[in-house]
C-alpha positions in Angstrom: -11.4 -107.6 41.5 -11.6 -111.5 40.2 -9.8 -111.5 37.1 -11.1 -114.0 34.5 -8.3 -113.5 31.7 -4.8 -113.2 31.6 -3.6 -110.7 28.9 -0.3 -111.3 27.7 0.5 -108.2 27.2 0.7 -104.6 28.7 -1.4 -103.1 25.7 -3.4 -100.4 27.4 -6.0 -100.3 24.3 -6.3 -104.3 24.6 -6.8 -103.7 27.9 -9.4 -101.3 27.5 -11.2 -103.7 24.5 -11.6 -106.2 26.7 -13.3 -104.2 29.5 -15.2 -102.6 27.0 -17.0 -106.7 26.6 -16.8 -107.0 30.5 -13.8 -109.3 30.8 -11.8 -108.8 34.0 -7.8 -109.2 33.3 -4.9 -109.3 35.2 -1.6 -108.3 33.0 0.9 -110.9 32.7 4.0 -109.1 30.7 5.7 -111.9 28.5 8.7 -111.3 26.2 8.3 -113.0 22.6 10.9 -112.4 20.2 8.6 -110.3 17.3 11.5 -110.8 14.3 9.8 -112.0 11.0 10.8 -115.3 9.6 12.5 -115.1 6.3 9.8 -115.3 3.6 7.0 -115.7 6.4 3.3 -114.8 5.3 1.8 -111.6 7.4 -0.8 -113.4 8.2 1.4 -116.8 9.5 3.7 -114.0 11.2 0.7 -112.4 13.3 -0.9 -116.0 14.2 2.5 -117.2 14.9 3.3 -114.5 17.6 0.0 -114.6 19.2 -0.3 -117.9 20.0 3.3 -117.8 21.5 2.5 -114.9 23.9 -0.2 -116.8 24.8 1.6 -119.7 25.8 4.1 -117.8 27.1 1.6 -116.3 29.5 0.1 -119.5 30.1 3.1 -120.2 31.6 2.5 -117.6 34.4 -0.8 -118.2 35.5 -3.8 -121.1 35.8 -6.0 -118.9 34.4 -7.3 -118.7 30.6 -4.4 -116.7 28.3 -4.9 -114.2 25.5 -2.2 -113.7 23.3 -2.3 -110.8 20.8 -0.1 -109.2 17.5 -1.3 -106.9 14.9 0.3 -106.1 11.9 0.5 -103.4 9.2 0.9 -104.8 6.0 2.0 -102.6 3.0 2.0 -104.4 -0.5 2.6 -108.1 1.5 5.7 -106.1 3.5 5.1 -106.0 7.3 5.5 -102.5 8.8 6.8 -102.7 12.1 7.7 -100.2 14.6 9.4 -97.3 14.0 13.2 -97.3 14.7 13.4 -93.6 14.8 11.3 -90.2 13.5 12.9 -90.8 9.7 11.8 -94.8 9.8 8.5 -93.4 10.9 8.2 -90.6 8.4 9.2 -92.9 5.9 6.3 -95.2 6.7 3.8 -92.3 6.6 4.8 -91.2 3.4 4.6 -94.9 2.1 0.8 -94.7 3.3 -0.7 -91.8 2.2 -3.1 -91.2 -0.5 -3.6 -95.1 -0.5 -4.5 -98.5 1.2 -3.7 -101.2 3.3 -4.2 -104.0 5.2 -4.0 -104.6 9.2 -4.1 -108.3 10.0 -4.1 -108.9 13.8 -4.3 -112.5 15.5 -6.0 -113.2 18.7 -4.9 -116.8 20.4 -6.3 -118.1 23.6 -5.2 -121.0 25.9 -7.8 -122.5 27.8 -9.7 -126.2 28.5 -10.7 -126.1 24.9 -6.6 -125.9 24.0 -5.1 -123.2 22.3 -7.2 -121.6 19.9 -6.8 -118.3 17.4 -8.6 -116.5 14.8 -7.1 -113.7 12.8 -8.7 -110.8 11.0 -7.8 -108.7 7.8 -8.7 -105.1 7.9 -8.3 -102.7 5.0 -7.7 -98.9 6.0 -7.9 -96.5 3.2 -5.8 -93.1 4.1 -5.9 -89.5 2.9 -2.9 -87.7 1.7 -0.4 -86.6 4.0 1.4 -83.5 4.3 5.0 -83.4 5.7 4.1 -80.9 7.5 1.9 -83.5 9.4 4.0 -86.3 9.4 6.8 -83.8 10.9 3.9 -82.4 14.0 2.4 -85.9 14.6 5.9 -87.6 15.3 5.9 -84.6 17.3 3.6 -85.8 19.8 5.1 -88.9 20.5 2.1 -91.2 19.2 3.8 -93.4 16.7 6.8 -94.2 18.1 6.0 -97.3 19.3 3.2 -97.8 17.2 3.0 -100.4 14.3 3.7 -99.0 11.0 4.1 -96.0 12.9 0.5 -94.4 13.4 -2.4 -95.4 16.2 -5.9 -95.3 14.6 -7.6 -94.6 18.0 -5.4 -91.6 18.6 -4.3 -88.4 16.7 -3.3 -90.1 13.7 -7.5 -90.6 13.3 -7.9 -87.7 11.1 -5.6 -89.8 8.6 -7.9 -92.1 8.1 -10.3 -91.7 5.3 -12.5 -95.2 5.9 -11.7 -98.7 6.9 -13.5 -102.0 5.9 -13.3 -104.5 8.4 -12.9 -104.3 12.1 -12.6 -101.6 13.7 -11.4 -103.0 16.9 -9.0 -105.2 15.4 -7.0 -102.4 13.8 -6.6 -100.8 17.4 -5.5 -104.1 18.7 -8.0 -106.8 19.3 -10.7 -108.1 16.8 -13.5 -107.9 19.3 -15.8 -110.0 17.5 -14.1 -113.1 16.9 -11.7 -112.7 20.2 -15.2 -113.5 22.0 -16.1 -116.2 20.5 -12.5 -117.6 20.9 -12.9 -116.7 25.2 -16.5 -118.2 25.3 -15.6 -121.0 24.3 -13.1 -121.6 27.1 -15.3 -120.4 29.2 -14.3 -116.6 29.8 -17.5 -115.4 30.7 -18.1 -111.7 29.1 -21.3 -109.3 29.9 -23.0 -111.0 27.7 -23.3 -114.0 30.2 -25.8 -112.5 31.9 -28.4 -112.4 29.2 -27.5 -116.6 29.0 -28.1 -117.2 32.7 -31.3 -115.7 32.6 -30.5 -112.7 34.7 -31.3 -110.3 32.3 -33.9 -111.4 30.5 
């Protein structure tokens, strides 16, 4: 297979998104240092690390480069990943029975430059037992998951509602992250209904 893409990063669920829109990747692994800046805005932190994995894949191959970072964002702190299962049940607890935000950025090198978009998502959770928190770390899930829970895995029945994008809370804002790839010319499925060949 032709890849079209280069994903910096070895996010199986980005992965996954973008073959979900018919874009063929290779994975180019880079290694960005994720530390927040002191006093830096969620949003500018996101932004910030996804256009530097993309450059820093750019780096490693000719092709186009997607750069990615997602963020959850509890009363304007940034919950990263869990250091261990108390960090993580801490972070759970923090979450339950209310709101908050995940902000990802999607930046993309390409003959139009480096371009980004970012997207705010608000997930609304249920409460959450202890007993919970104690099986899902359990199962492995969140420990290396931001703010320690995966939306497209167990942690699902968490979840009371979202507003926003879906996609963008499991990694990649699909909406926006194709316009960004069309217009450096990453051609997606949807290119076949432009050249005629579906029509």
């Amino acid at each position: 297979m032709t890849a079209d893409l280069c994903l910096a990063s070895v996010s199986p669920r980005r992965r996954e998104l973008l073959a979900s829109i018919g874009v063929r990747v290779e994975v180019c692994p880079v290694d960005v240092d994720e530390t927040p800046r002191p006093g830096e805005a969620a949003v500018d932190y996101v932004t910030r690390l996804a256009r530097a994995k993309a450059l820093a894949g750019a780096r490693r191959s000719p092709l186009p480069t997607l750069g990615a970072d997602t963020a959850v964002v509890r009363d304007g702190a940034i919950l990263g990943k869990p250091r261990d299962r108390e960090h993580a049940a801490a972070m759970l607890r923090s979450l339950s029975g209310r709101d908050h935000q995940v902000l990802t950025a999607a930046a993309v090198t390409g003959p139009a430059g480096l371009l980004d978009a970012w997207v705010s998502t608000r997930v609304v959770m249920r409460e959450i037992g202890e007993d919970e928190i104690d099986a899902y770390w359990a199962t492995g899930e969140p420990a290396d998951k931001a703010g320690g829970y995966a939306i497209q895995g167990l942690a699902a029945v968490f979840v009371e509602r979202i507003e926003g994008s879906h996609s963008a809370v499991v990694g990649l804002p699909l909406f926006e992250t194709a316009a960004l790839l069309r217009r450096q010319g990453v051609p997606l499925w949807s290119g076949a209904f432009q050249d005629g060949a579906m029509s």
